[in-house]
C-alpha positions as a printed NumPy array, in Angstrom:
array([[  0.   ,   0.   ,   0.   ],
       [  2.552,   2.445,   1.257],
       [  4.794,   1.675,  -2.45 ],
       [  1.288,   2.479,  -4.482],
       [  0.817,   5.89 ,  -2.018],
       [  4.519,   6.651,  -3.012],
       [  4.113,   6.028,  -6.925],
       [  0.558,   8.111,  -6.745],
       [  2.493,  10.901,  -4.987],
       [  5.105,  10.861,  -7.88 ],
       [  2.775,  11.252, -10.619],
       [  2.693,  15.234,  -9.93 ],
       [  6.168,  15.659, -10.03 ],
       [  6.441,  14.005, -13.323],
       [  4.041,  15.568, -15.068],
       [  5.523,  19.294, -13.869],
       [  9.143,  17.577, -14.898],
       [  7.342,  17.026, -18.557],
       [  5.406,  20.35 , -18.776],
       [  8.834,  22.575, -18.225],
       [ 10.492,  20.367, -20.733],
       [ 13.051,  18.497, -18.081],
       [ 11.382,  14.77 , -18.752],
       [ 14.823,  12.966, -18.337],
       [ 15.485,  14.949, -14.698],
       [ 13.949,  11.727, -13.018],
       [ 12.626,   8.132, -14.413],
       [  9.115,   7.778, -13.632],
       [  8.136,   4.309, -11.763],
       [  8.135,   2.015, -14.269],
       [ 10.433,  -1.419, -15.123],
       [ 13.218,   0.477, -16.857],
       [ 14.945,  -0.865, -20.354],
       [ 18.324,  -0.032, -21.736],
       [ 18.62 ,   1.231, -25.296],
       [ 19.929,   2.669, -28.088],
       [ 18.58 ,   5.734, -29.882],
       [ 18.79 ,   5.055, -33.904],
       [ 16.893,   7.371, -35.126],
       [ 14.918,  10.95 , -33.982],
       [ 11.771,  11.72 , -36.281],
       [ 11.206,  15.198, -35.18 ],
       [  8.452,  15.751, -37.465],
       [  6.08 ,  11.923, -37.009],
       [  7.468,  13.152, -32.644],
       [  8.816,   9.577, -32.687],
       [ 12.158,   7.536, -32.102],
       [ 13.446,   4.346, -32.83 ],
       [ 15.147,   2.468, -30.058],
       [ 17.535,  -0.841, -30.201],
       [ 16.259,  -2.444, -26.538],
       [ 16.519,  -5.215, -24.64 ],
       [ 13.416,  -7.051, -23.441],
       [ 10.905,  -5.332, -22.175],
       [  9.225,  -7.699, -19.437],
       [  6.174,  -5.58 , -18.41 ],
       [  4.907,  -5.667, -21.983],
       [  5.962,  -9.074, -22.651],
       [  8.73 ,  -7.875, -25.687],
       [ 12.415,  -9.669, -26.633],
       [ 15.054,  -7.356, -27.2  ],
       [ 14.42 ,  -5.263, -30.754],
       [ 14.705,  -2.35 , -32.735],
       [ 11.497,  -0.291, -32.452],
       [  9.732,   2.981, -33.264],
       [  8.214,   4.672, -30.116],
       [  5.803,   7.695, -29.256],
       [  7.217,  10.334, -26.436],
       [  5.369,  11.262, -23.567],
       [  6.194,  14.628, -24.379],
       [  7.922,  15.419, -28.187],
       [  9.881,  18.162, -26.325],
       [ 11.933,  14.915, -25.44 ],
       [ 13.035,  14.467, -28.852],
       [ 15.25 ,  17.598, -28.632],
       [ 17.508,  16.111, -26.091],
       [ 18.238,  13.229, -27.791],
       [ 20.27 ,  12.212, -31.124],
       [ 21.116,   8.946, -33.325],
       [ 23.969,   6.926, -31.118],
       [ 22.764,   8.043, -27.425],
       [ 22.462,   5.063, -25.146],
       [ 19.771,   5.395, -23.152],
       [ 17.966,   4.456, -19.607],
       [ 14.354,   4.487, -19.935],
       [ 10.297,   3.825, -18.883],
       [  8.726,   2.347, -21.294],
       [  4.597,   1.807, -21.541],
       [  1.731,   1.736, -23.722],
       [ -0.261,   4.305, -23.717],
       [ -3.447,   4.506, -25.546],
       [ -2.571,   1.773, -27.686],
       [  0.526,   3.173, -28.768],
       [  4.297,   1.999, -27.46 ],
       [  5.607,   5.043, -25.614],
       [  8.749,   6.581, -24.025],
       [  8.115,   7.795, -20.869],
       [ 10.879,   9.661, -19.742],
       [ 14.174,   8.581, -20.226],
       [ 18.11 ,   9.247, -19.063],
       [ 20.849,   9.417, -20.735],
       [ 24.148,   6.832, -20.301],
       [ 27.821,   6.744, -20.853],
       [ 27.837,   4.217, -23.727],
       [ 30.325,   2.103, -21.662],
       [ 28.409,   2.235, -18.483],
       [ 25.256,   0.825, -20.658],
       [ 26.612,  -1.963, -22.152],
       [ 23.383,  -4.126, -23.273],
       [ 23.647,  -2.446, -26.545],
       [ 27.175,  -3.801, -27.143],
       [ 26.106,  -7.291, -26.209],
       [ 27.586, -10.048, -28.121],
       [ 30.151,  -7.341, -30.125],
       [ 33.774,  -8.832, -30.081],
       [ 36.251,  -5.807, -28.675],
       [ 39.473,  -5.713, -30.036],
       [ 42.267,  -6.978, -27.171],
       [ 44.364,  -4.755, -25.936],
       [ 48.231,  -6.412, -25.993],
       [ 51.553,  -5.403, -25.546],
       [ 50.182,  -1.6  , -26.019],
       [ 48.649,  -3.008, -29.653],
       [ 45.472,  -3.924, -31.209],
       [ 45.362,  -7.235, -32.203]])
């Protein structure tokens, strides 16, 4: 009950965060999904994420077009960021609900199953 009170008590402060444009100051409750950004569509106020499985709406890992909460969102983010964020459907429609941005090498479930070169006697091999 107390957890539910909390989450209720958030929902304010989130939608103020998205109304002043600051939707990636906090993630809203929510299971949270690393990602890839591939592509911004600033004018369909979409973006198409590489992500790992999303559990809470029963997805494997893919590349997928999402809706924004907010398409101010789309202005802090580019092709290449790697990304923390809430994913949820909302009114149908797979959304991004507010998101954070990540060091690439602090991410790492985009890299997943890429080979790095080694590192030997001060060469690549």
């Amino acid at each position: 009950m107390t957890k539910f009170i909390s989450m209720l008590a958030l929902g304010p402060i989130l939608a103020l965060g998205l109304v002043f444009g600051t939707p990636n100051v906090a993630l809203a409750a929510g299971p949270h999904v690393d990602g890839e950004v591939m592509k911004v569509d600033m004018d369909a106020k979409k973006v198409t994420i590489k992500h790992g499985p999303i559990e809470s709406l029963k997805m494997p890992g893919m590349t997928m077009i999402f809706q924004v909460a907010d398409p101010a969102m789309l202005n802090q983010l580019k092709a290449g960021d790697v990304i923390h964020f809430v994913p949820d459907r909302v009114n149908g429609a797979f959304t991004v609900i507010s998101f954070e941005k990540r060091a690439a090498a602090a991410a790492g479930a985009t890299d997943a199953g890429k080979s790095m070169p080694m590192m030997m006697d001060g060469h690549k091999h």
